[in-house]
DRENSE-846838 format. One record per residue: residue number from 1; x, y, z of N, C-alpha, C in turn. Coordinates in Angstrom, 1 decimal. Layout:
<vokols>
vokol nr:NUM | n.x:X | n.y:Y | n.z:Z | ca.x:X | ca.y:Y | ca.z:Z | c.x:X | c.y:Y | c.z:Z
...
</vokols>
This chain:
<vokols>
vokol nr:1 | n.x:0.8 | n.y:-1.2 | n.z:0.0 | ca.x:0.0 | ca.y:0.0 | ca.z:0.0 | c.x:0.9 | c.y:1.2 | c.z:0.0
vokol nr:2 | n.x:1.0 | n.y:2.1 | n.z:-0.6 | ca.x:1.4 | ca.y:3.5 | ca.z:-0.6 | c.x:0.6 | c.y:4.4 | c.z:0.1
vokol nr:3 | n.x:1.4 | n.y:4.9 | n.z:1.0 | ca.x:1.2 | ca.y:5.9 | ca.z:2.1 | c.x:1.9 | c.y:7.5 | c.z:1.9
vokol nr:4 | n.x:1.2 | n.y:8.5 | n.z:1.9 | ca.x:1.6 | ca.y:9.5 | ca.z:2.2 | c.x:1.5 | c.y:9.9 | c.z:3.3
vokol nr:5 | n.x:2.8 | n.y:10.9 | n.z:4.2 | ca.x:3.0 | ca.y:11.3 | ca.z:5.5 | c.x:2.3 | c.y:12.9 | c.z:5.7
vokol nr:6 | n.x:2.2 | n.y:13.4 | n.z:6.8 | ca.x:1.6 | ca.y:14.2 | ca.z:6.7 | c.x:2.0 | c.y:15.5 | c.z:6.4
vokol nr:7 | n.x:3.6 | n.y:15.4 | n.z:6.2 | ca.x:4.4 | ca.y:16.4 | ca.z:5.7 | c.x:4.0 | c.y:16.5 | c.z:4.3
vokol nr:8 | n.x:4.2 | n.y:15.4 | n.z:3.8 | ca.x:3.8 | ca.y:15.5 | ca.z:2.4 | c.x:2.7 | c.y:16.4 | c.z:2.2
vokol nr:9 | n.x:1.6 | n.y:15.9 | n.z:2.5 | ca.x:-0.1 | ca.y:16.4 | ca.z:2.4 | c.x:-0.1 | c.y:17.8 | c.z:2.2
vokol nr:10 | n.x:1.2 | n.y:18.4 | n.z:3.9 | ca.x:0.7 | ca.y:19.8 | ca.z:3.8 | c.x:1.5 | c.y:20.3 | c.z:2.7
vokol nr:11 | n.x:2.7 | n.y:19.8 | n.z:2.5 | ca.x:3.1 | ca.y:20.2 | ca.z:1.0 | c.x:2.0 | c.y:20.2 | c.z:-0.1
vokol nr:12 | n.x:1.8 | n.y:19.5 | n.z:-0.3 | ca.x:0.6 | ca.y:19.3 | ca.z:-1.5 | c.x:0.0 | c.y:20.3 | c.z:-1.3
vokol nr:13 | n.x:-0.7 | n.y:20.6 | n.z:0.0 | ca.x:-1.4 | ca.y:21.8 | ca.z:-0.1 | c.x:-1.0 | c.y:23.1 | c.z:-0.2
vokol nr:14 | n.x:0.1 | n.y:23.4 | n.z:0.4 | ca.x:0.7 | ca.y:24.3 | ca.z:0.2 | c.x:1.1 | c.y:25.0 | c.z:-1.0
vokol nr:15 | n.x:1.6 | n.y:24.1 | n.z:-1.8 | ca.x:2.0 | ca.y:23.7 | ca.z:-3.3 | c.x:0.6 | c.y:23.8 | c.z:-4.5
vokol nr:16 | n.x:-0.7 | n.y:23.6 | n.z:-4.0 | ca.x:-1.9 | ca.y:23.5 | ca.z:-4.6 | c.x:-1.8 | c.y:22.6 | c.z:-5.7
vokol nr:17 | n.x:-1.2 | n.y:21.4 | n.z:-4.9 | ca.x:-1.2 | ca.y:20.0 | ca.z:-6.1 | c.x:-2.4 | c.y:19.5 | c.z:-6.2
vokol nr:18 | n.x:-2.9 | n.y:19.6 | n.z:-7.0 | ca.x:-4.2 | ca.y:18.8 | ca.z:-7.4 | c.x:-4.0 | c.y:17.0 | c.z:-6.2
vokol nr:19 | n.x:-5.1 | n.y:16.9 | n.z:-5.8 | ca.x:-4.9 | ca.y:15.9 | ca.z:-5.0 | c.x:-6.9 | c.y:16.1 | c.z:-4.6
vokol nr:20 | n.x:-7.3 | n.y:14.8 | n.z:-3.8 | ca.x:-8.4 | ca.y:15.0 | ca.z:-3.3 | c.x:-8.1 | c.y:14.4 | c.z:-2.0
vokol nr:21 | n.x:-8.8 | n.y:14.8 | n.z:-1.0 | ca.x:-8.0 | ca.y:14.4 | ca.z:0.6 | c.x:-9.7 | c.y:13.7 | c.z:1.2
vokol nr:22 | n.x:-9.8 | n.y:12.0 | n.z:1.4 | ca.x:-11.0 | ca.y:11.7 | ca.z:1.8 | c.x:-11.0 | c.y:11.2 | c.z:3.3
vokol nr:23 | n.x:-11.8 | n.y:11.8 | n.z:4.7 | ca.x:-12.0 | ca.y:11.3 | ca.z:5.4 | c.x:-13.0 | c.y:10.2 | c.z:5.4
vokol nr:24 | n.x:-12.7 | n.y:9.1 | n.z:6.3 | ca.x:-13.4 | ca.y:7.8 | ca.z:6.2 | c.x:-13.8 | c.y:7.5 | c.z:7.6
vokol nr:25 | n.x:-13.9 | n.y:8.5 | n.z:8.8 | ca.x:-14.3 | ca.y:8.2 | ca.z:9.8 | c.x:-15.5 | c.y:8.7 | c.z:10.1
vokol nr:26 | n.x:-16.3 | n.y:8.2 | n.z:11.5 | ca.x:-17.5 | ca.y:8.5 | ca.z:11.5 | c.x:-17.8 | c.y:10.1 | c.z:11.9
vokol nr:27 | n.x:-19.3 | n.y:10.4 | n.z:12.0 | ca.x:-19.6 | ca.y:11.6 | ca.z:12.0 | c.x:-19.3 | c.y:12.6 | c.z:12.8
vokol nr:28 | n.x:-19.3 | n.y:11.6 | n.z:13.8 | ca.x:-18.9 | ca.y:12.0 | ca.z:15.6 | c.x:-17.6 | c.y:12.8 | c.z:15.8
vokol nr:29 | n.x:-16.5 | n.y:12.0 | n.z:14.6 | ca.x:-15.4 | ca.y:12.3 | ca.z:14.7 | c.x:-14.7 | c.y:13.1 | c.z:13.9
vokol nr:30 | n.x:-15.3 | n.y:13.5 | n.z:12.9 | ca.x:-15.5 | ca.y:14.5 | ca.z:12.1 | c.x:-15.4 | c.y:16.1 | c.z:12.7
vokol nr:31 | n.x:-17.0 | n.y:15.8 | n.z:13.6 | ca.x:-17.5 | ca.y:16.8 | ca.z:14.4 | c.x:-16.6 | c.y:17.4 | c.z:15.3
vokol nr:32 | n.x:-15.6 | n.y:16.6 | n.z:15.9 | ca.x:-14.6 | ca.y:16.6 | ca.z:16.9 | c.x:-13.3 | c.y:17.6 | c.z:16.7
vokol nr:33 | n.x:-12.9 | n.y:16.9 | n.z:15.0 | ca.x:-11.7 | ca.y:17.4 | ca.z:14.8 | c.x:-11.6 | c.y:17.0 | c.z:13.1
vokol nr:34 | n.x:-11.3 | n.y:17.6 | n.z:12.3 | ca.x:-10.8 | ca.y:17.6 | ca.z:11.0 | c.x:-10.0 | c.y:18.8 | c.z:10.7
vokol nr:35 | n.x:-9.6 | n.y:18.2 | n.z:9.6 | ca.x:-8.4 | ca.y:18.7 | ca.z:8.2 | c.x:-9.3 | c.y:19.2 | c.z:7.1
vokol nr:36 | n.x:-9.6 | n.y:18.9 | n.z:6.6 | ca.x:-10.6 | ca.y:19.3 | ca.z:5.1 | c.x:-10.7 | c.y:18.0 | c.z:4.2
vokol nr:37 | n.x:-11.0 | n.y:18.0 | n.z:3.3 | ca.x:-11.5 | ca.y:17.0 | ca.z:2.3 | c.x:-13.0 | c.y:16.4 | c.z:2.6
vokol nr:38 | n.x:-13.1 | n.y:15.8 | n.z:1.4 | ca.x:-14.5 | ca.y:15.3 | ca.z:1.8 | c.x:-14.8 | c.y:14.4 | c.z:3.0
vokol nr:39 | n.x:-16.1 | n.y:14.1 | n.z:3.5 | ca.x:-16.5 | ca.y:13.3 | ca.z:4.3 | c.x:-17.3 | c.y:12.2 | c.z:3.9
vokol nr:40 | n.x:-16.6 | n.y:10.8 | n.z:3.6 | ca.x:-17.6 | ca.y:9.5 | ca.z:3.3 | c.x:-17.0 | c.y:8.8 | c.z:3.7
vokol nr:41 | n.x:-17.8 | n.y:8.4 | n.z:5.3 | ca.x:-17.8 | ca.y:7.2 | ca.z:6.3 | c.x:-17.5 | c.y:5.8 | c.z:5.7
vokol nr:42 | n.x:-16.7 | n.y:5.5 | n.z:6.0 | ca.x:-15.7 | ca.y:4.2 | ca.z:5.8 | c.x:-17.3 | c.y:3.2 | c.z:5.3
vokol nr:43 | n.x:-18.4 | n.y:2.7 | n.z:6.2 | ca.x:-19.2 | ca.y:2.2 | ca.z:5.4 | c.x:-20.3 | c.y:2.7 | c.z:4.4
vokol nr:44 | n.x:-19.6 | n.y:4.0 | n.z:3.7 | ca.x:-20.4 | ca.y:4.1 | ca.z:2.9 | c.x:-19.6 | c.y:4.8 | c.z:1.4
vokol nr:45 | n.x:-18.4 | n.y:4.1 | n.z:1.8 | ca.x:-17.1 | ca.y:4.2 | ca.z:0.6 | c.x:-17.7 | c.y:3.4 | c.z:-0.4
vokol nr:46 | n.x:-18.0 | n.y:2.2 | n.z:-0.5 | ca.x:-18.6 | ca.y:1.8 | ca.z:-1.5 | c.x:-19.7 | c.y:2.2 | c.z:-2.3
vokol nr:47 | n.x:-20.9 | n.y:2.6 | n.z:-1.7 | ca.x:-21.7 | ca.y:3.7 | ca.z:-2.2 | c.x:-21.7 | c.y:4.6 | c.z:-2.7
vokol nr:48 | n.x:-20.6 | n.y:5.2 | n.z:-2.5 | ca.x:-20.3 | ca.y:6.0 | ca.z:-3.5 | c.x:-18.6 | c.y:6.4 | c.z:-4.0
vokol nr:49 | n.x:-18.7 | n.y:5.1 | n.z:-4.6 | ca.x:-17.2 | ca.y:4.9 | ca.z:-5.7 | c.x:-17.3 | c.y:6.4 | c.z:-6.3
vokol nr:50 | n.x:-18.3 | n.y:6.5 | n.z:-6.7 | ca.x:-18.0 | ca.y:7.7 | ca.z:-7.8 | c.x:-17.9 | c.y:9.2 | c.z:-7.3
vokol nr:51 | n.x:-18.0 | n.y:9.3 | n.z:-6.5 | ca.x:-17.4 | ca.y:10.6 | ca.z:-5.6 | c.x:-15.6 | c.y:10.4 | c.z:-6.2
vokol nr:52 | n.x:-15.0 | n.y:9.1 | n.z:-5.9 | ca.x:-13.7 | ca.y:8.7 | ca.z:-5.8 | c.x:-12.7 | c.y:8.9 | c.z:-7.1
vokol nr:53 | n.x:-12.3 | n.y:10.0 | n.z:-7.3 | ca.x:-10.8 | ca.y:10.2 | ca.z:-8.0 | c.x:-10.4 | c.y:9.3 | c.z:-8.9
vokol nr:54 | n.x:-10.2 | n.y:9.2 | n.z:-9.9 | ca.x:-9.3 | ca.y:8.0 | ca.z:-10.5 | c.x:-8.2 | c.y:9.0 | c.z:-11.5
vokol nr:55 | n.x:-8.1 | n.y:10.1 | n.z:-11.6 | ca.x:-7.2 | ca.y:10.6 | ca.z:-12.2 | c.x:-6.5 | c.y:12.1 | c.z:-11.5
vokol nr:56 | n.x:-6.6 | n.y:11.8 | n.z:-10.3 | ca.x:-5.7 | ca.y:12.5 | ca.z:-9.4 | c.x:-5.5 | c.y:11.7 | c.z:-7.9
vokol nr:57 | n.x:-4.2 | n.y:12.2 | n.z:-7.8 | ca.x:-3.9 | ca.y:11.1 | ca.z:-6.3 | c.x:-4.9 | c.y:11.4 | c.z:-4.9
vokol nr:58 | n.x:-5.5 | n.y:10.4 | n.z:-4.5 | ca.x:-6.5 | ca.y:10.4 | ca.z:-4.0 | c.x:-5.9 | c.y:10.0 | c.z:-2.4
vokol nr:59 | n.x:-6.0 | n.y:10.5 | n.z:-0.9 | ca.x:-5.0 | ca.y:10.7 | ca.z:0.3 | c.x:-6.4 | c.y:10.5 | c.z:0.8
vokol nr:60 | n.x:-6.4 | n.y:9.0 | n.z:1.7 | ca.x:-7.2 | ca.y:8.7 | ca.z:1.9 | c.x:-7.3 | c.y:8.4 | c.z:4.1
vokol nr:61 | n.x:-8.0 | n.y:8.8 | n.z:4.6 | ca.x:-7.7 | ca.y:9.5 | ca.z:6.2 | c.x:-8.2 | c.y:9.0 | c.z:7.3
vokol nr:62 | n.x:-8.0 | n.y:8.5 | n.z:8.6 | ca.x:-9.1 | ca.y:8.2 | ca.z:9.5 | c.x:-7.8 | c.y:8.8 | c.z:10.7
vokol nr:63 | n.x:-8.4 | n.y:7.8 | n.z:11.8 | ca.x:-8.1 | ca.y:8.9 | ca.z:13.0 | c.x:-6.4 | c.y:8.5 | c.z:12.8
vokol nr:64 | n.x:-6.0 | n.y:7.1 | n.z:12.8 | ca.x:-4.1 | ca.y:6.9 | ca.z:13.1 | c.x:-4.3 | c.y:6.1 | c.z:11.6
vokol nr:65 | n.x:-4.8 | n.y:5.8 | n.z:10.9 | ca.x:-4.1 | ca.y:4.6 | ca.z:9.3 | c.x:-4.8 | c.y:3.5 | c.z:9.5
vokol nr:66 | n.x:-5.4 | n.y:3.3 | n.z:10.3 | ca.x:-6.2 | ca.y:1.8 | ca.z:9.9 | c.x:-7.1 | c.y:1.5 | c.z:9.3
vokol nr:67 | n.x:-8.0 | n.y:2.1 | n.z:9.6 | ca.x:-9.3 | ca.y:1.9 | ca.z:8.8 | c.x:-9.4 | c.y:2.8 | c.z:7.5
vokol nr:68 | n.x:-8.1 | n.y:3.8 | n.z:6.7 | ca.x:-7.9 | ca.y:4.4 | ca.z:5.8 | c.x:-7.3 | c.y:3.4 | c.z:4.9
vokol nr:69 | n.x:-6.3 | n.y:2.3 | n.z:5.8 | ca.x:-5.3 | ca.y:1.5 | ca.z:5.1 | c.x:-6.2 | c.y:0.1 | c.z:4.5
vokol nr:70 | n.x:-7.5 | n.y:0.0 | n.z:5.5 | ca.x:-7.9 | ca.y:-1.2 | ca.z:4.8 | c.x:-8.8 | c.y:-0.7 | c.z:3.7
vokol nr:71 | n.x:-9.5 | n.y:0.7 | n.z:3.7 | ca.x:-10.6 | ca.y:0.8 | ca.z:2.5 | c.x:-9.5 | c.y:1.2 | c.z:1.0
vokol nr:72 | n.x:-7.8 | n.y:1.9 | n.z:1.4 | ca.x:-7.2 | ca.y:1.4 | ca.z:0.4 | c.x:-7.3 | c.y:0.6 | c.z:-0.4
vokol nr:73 | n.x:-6.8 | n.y:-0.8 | n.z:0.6 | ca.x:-6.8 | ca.y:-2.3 | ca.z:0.0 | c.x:-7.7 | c.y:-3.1 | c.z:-0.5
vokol nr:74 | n.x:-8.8 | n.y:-2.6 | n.z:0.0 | ca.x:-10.3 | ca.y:-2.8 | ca.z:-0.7 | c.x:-10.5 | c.y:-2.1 | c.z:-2.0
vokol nr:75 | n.x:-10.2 | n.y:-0.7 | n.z:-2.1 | ca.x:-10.3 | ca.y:-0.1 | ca.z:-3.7 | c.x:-9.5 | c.y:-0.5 | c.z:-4.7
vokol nr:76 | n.x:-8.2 | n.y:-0.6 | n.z:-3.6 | ca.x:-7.1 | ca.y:-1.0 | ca.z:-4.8 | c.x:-8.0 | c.y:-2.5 | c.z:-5.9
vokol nr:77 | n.x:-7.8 | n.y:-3.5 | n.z:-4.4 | ca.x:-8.4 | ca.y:-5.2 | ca.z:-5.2 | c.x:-9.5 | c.y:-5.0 | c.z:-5.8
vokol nr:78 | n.x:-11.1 | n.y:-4.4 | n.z:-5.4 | ca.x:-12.3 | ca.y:-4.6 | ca.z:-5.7 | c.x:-12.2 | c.y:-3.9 | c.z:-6.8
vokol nr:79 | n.x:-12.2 | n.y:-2.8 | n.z:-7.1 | ca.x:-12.1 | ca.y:-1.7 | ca.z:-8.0 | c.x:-11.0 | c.y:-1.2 | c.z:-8.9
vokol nr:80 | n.x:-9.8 | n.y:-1.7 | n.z:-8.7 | ca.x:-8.6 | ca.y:-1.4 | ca.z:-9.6 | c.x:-8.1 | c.y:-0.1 | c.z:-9.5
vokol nr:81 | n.x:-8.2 | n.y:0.5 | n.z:-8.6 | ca.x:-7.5 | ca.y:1.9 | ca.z:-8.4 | c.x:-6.2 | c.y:1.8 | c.z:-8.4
vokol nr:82 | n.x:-5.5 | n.y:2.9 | n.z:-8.7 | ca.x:-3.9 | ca.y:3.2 | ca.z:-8.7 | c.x:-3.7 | c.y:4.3 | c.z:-8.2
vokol nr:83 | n.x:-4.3 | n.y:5.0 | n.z:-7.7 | ca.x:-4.1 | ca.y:6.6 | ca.z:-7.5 | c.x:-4.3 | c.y:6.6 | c.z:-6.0
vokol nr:84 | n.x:-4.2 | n.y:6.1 | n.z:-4.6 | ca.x:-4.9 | ca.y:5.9 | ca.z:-3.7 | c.x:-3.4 | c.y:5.8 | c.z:-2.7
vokol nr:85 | n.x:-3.8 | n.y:6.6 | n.z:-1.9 | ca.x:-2.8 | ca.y:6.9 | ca.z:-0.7 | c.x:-3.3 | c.y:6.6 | c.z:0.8
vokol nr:86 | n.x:-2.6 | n.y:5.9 | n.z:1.6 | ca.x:-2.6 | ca.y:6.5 | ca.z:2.9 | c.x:-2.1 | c.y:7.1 | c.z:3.4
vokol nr:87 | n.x:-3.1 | n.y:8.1 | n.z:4.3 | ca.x:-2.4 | ca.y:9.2 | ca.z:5.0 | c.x:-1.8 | c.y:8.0 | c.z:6.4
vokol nr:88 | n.x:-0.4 | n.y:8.5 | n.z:6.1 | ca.x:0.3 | ca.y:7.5 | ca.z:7.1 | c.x:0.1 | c.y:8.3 | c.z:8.8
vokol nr:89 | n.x:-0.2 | n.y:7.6 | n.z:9.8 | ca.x:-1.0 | ca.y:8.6 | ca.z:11.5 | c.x:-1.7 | c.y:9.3 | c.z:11.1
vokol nr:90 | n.x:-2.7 | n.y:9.4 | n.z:10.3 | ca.x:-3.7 | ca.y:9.3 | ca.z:10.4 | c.x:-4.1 | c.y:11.4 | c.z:11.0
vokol nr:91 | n.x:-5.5 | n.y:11.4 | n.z:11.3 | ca.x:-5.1 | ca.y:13.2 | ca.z:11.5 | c.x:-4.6 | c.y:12.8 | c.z:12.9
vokol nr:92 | n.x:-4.6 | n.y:11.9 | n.z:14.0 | ca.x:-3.6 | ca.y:12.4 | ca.z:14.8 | c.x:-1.9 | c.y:12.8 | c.z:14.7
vokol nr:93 | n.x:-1.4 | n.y:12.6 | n.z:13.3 | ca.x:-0.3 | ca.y:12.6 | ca.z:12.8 | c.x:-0.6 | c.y:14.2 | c.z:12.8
vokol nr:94 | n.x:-1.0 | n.y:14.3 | n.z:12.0 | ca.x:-1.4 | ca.y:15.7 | ca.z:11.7 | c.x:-1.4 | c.y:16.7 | c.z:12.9
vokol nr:95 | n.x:-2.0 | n.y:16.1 | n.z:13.7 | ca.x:-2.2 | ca.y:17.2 | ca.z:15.1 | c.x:-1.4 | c.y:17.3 | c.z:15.4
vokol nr:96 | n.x:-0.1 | n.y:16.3 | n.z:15.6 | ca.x:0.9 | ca.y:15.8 | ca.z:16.3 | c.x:2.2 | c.y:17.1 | c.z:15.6
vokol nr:97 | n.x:2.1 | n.y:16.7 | n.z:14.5 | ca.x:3.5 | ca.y:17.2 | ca.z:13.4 | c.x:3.1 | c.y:18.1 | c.z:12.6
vokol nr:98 | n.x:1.9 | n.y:19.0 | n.z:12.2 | ca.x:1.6 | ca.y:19.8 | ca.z:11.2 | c.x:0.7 | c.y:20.9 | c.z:12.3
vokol nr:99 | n.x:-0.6 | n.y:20.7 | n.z:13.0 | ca.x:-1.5 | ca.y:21.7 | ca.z:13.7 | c.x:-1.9 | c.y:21.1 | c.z:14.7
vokol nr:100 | n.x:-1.2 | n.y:21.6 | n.z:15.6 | ca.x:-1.4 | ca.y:21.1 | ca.z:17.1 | c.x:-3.2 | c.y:21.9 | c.z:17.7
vokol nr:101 | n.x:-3.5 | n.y:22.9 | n.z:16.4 | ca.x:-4.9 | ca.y:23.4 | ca.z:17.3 | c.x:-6.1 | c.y:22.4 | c.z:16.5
vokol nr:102 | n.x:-5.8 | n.y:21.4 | n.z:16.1 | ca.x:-6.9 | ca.y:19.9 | ca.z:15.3 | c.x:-6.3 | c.y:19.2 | c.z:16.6
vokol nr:103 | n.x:-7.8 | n.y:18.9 | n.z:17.4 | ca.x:-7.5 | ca.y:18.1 | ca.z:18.3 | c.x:-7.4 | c.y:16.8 | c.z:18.3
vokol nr:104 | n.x:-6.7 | n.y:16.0 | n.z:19.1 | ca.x:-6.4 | ca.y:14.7 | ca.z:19.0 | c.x:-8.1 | c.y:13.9 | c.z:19.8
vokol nr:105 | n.x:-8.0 | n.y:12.8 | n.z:19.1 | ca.x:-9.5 | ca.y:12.6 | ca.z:19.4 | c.x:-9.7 | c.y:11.0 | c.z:19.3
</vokols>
């Protein structure tokens, strides 16, 4: 699986690299603390494939990489994607090493 870190990200953003940034956790935690990108809850990634990127690198998020790393490995196999990243720690990475005012959650 190919992971991007979260230095990377804010480069990307920084940089205004075409990229799409998708959170995949639930609502609750959303509400809590986010980064930006869209919001579609890990069980309802499948529902809507077509929200989903296929020609720009797609940086995919939950709270630390796990549940981002497995709906990776799911798009990759089920659907054939190539463009598909984990955000490696997840936005606690983020709070941790980029904006300590996104709280850890």
């Amino acid at each position: 699986m190919k992971e991007v870190t979260v230095e990377e990200l804010k480069a990307m953003r920084d940089n205004n690299e075409p990229h799409q940034l998708i959170d995949v956790r639930e609502q609750a935690e959303v509400d809590a603390a986010e980064i930006g990108g869209e919001h579609i809850p890990m069980g309802l990634v499948v529902a809507n494939i077509d929200k989903i990127s296929r020609d720009v690198p797609v940086i995919i998020h939950c709270r630390s990489g796990g549940r981002s790393g497995a709906i990776v490995d799911a798009l990759e196999r089920q659907f054939g994607f190539t463009n598909l990243y984990n955000l490696k720690g997840g936005i606690t990475a983020w709070s941790q090493q980029i904006d300590p005012s996104v709280p850890l959650t």
